[in-house]
C-alpha positions as CSV (number, residue, x, y, z in Angstrom):
1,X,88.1,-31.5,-6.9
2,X,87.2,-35.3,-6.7
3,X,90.8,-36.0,-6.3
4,X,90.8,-34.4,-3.5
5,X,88.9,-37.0,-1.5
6,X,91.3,-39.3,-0.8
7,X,90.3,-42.8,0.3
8,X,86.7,-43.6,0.4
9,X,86.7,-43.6,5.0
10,X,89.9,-41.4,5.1
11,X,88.8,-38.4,2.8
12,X,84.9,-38.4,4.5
13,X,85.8,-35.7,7.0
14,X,87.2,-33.1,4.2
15,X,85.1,-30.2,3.8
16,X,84.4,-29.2,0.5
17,X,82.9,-26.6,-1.4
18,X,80.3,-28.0,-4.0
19,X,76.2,-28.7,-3.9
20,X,74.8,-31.8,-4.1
21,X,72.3,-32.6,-6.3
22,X,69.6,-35.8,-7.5
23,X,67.5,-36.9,-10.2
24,X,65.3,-39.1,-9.9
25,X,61.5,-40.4,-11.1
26,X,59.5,-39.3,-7.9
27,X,55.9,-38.3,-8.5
28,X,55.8,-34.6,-9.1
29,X,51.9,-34.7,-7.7
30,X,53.2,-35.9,-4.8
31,X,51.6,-39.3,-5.2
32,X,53.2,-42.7,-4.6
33,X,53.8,-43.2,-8.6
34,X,57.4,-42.6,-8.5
35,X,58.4,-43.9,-11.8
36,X,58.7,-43.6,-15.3
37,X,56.2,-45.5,-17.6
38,X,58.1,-46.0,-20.4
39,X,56.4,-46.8,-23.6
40,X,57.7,-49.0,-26.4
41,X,59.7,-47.2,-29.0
42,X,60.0,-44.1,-26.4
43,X,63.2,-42.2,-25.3
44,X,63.1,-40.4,-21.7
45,X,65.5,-38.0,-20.6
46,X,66.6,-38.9,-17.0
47,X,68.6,-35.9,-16.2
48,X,69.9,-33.0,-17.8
49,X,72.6,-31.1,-15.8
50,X,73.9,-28.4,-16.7
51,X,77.6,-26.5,-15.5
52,X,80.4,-28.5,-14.0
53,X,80.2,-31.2,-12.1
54,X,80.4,-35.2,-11.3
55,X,77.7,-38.0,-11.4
56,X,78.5,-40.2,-8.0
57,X,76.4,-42.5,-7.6
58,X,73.5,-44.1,-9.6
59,X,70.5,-46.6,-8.6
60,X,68.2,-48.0,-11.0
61,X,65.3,-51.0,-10.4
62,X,62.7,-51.9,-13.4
63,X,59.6,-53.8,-13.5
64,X,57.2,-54.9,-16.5
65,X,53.5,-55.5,-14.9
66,X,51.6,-57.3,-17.1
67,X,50.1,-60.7,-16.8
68,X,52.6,-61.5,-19.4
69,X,55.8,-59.6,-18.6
70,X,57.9,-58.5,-20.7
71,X,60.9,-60.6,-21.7
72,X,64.4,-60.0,-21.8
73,X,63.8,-55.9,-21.2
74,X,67.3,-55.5,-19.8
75,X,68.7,-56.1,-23.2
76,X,65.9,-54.2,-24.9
77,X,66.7,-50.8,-22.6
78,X,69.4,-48.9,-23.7
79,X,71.3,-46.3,-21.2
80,X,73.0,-43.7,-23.2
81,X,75.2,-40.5,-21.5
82,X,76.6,-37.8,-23.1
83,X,79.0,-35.0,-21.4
84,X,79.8,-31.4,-22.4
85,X,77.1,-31.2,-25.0
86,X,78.2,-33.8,-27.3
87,X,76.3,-35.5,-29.9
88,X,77.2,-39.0,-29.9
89,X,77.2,-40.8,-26.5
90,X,79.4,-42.0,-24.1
91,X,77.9,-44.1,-22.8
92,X,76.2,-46.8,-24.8
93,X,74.8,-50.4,-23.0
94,X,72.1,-52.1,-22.7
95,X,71.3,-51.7,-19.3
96,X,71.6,-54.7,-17.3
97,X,74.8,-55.4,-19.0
98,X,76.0,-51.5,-18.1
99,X,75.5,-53.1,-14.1
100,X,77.7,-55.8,-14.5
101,X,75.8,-59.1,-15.6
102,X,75.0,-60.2,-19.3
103,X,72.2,-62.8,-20.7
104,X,69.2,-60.2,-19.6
105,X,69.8,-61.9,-16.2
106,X,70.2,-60.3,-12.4
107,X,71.8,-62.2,-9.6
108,X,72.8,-60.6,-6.1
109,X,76.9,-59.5,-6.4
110,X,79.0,-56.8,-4.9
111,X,82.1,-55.0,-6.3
112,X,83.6,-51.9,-6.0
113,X,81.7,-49.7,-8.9
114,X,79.2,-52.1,-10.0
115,X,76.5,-53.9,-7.6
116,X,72.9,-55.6,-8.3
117,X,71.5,-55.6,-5.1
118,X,68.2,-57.7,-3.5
119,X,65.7,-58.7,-3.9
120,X,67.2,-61.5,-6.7
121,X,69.7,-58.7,-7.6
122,X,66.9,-56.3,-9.5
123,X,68.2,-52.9,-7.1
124,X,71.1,-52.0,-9.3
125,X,74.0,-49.1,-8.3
126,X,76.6,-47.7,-9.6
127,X,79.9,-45.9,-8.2
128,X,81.9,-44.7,-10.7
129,X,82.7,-40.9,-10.7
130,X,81.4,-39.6,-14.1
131,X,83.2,-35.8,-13.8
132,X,82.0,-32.7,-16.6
133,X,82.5,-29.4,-17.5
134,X,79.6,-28.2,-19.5
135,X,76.6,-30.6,-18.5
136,X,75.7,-33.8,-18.6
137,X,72.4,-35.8,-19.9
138,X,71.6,-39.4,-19.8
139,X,68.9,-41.0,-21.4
140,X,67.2,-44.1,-21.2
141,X,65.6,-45.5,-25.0
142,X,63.2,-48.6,-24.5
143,X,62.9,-51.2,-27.6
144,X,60.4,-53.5,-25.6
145,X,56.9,-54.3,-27.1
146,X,55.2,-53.7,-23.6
147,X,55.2,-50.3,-21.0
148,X,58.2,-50.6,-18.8
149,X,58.0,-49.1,-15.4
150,X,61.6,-47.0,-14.7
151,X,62.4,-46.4,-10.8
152,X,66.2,-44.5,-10.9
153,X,68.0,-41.9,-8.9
154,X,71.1,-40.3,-10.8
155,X,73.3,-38.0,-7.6
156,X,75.7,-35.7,-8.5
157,X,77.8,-33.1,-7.2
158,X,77.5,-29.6,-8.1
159,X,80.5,-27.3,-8.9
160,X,81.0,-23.5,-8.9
161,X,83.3,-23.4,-11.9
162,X,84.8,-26.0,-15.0
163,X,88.3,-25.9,-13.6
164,X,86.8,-28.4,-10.5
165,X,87.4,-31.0,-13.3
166,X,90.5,-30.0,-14.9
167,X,92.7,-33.1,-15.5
168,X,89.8,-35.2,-14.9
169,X,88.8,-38.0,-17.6
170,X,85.2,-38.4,-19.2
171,X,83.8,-41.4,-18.4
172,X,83.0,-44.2,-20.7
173,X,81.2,-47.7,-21.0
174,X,80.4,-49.6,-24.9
175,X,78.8,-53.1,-25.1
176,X,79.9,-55.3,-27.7
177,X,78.8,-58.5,-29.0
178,X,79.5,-61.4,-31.1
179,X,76.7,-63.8,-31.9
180,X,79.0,-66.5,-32.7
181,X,83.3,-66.4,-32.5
182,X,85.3,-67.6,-35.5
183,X,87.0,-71.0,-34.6
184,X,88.4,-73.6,-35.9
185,X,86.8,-77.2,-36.6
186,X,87.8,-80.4,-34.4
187,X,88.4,-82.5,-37.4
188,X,91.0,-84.9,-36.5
189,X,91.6,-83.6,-33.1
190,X,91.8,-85.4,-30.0
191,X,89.6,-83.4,-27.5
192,X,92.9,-82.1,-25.5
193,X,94.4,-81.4,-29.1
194,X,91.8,-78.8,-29.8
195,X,91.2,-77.5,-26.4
196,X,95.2,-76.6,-25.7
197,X,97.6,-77.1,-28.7
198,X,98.0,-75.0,-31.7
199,X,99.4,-71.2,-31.5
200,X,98.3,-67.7,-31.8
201,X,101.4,-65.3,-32.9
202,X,99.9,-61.5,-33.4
203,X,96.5,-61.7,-31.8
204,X,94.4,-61.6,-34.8
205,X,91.0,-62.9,-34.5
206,X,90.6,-62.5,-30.8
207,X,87.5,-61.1,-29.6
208,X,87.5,-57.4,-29.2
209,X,86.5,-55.7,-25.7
210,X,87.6,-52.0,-26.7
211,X,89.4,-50.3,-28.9
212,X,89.4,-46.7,-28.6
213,X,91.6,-43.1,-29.6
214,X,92.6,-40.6,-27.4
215,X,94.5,-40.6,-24.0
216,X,93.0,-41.8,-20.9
217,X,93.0,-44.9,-18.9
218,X,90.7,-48.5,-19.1
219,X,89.4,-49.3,-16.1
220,X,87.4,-52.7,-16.3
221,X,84.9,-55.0,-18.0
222,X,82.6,-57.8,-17.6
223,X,82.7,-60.7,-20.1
224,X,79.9,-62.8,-21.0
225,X,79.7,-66.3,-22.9
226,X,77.1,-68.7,-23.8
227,X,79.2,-71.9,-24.4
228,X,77.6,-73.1,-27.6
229,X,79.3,-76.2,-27.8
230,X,77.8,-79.3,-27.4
231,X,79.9,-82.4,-25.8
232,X,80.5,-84.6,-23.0
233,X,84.1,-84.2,-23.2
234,X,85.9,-81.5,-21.3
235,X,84.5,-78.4,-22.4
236,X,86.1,-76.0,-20.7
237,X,84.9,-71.9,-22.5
238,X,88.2,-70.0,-21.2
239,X,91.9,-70.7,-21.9
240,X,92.0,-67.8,-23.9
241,X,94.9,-65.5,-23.2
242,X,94.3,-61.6,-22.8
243,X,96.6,-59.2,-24.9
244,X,96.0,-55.3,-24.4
245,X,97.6,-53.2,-27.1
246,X,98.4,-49.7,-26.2
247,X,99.3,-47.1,-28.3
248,X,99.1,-49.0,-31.3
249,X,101.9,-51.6,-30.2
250,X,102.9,-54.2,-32.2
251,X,102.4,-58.0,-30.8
252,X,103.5,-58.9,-28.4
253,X,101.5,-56.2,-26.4
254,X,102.5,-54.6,-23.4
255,X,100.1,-56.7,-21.6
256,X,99.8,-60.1,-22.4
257,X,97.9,-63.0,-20.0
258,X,98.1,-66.2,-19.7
259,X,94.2,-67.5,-19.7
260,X,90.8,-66.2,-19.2
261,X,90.6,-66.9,-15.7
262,X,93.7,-65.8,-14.7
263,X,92.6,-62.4,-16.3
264,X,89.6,-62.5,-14.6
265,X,91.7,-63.2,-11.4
266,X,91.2,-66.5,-10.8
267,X,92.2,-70.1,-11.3
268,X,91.9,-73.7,-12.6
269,X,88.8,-73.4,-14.9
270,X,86.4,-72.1,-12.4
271,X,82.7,-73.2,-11.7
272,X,80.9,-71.8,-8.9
273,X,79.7,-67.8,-8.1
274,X,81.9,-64.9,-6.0
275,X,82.0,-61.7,-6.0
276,X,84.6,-59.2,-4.8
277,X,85.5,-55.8,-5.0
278,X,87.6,-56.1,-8.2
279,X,87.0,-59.5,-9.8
280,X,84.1,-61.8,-9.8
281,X,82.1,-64.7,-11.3
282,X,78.3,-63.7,-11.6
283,X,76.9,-66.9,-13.7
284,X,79.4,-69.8,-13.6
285,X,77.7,-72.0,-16.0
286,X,75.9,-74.9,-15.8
287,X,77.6,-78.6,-15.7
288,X,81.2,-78.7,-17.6
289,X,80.3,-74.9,-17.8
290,X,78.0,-75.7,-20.1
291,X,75.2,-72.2,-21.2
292,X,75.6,-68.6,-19.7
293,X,78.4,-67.2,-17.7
294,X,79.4,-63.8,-16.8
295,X,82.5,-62.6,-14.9
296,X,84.2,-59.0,-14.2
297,X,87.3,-57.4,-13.7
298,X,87.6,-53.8,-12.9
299,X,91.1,-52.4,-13.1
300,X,90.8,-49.6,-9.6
301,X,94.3,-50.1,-8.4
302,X,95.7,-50.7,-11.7
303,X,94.2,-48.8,-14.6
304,X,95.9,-49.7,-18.0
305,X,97.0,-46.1,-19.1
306,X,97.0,-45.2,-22.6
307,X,98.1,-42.2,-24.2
308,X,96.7,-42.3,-28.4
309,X,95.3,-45.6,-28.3
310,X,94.4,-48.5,-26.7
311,X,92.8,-52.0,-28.3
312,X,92.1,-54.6,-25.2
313,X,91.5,-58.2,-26.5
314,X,91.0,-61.7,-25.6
315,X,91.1,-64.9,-27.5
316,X,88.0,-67.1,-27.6
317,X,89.6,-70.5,-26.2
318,X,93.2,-71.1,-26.9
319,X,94.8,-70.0,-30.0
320,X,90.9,-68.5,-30.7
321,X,90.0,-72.0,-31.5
322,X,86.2,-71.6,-30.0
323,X,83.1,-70.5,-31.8
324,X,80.4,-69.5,-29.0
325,X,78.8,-66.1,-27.8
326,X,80.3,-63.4,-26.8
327,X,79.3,-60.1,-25.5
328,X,81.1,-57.3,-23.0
329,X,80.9,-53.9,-21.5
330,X,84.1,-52.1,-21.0
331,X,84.7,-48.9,-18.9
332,X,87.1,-46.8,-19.6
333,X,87.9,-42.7,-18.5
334,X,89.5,-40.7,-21.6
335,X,89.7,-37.3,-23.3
336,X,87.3,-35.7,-25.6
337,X,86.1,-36.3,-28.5
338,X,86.0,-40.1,-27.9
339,X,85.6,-41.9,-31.3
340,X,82.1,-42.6,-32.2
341,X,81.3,-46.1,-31.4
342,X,80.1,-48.7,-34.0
343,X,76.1,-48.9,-34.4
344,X,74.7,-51.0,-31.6
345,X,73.3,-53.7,-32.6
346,X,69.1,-53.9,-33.5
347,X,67.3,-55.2,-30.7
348,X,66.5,-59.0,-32.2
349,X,70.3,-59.3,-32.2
350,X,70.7,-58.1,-28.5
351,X,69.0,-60.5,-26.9
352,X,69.8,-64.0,-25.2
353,X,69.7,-67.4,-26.7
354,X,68.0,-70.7,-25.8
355,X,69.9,-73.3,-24.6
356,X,68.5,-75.6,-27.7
357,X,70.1,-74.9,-30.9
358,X,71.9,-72.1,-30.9
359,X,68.5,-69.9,-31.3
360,X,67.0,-67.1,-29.5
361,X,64.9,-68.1,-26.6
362,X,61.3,-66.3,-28.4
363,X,62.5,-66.6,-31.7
364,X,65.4,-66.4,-34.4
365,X,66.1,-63.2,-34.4
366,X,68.7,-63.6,-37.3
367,X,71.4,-65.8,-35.1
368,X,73.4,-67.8,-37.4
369,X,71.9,-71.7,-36.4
């Protein structure tokens, strides 16, 4: 059984009884074309295991070669997974978003689970154990305009019979998005007023990193904002407390924060990259954290346990008082059936803005200007 492991060094030297396995895109003539060509509109199955057993690792790099690339594809690929023969997935991202970093961008950063790797973070791996009983499959589904070119290895461990898994959680991952929070307007507001006064009792309106049915246990995110406010005054995107309702709590939740860093484990409005095994700040923003940021948190040591429900929020600024971008991937480990998630969004609404306007770097897209 995985549990059986023990810590990653300390449980190395434990013999156990399974076969390990790999899928991957080599060349099958036995040429040097070790990749899939993905064409637009096309869905490729990856790998489709059957019996009991546990995805352990997987490693994914992509390239568009064409004397004009294709832009934005890490928004316009979707990864799905589906486990024990199920039909709806999951395990739903777009895929640079499913390996940690938002805005269809890569940057070098380690943690735990999630890593993008050199050269200029496009080698991208994954850790989480993804256990099953009765096959898995994971697909890839391509909304560019252009061939993409799909370099991946999925590894997996092999087991004899279903009851290798028994107690063991399905693995999940949803991205979410907002194209624009509801706030509140500045009228008559000092620039501290807005920023820190006011008061959120109940937790309505807060942005929305999960909700899901079912027992099992959250285990992470990564959060990412495009600051769409304009101003030379302090203009801080956080300050936002987090408030994670389990079991269909009433406010105040079990789990209640005090700011978006401090969530995010760390302090006084930060504005410069790390990365660690649990916590991190991929894209700090530009000047007064102006544009694109993205930050994780993955909950190893301290899963939030959940035994019906489980509805993980934050607020967008203090008292939900900001209007910008939002978008997240949450992981989470539950018991089946998992709740079908909401449609993902159409591809024109996936993908990043400009820094001008408020409008989609290419086009409109149908963002609210």
């Amino acid at each position: 059984m995985i549990g059986e492991k023990g810590s990653p060094l300390g449980g190395l030297a434990r013999l156990r009884n399974v076969r390990s396995k790999r899928y991957s895109s080599w060349d099958r003539t036995g040429g040097n074309d070790d990749r899939l060509h993905l064409q637009p509109g096309e869905t490729a199955t990856l790998a489709n295991i059957p019996g009991a057993g546990s995805i352990t690792h997987i490693w994914v790099t992509i390239a568009s070669e064409h004397a004009d690339p294709e832009p934005y594809f890490l928004r316009k690929l979707v990864l799905r997974a589906f486990w024990d023969g199920e039909d709806t997935p999951s395990v739903e991202a777009p895929i640079g978003d499913f390996f940690g970093v938002g805005h269809a961008q890569t940057v070098n950063f380690v943690s735990l689970p999630l890593q993008m790797s050199p050269q200029d973070g496009k080698g991208f791996n994954c850790w989480f154990p993804m256990p099953f009983a009765q096959g898995a499959r994971f697909e890839i589904h391509s909304d560019c305009d252009k061939e993409i070119l799909f370099y991946y290895y999925i590894d997996c461990e092999l087991y004899d019979n279903a009851a290798a898994v028994d107690g063991l959680g399905r693995f999940h991952a949803q991205w979410h998005r907002e194209l624009m929070t509801q706030g509140t307007a500045e009228d008559g507001l000092t620039n501290r007023e807005w920023m820190f006064d006011g008061e959120n009792i109940g937790g309505q309106g807060n942005y929305v990193l999960l909700e899901a049915t079912g027992q099992g246990h959250y285990v992470g995110c990564n959060l990412n904002v495009h600051n769409l406010r304009e101003t030379t005054q302090w203009n801080w995107y956080g300050e936002g407390d987090d408030m994670i309702f389990i079991d269909g709590e009433a406010w105040p939740p079990s789990l209640h924060g005090t700011g978006t860093e401090d969530y995010f484990n760390t302090s006084w409005c930060p504005a410069e990259p790390y990365s660690s095994p649990y916590h991190g700040i991929t894209m700090p923003g530009g000047p007064n954290w102006s544009g694109k940021i993205s930050v994780y948190r993955f909950h190893v040591e301290d899963p939030v346990y959940f035994s019906t429900s489980i509805r993980v929020t934050i607020e967008h600024g203090h008292a939900n008082r900001r209007s910008d971008d939002l978008s997240s991937t949450a992981y989470w480990y539950q018991t089946e059936p998992h709740a079908p998630f909401p449609a993902l969004l159409p591809v024109a609404q996936r993908l990043p803005r400009s820094e001008m306007a408020g409008r989609t770097e290419g086009d409109d897209a149908g963002f609210p200007h």
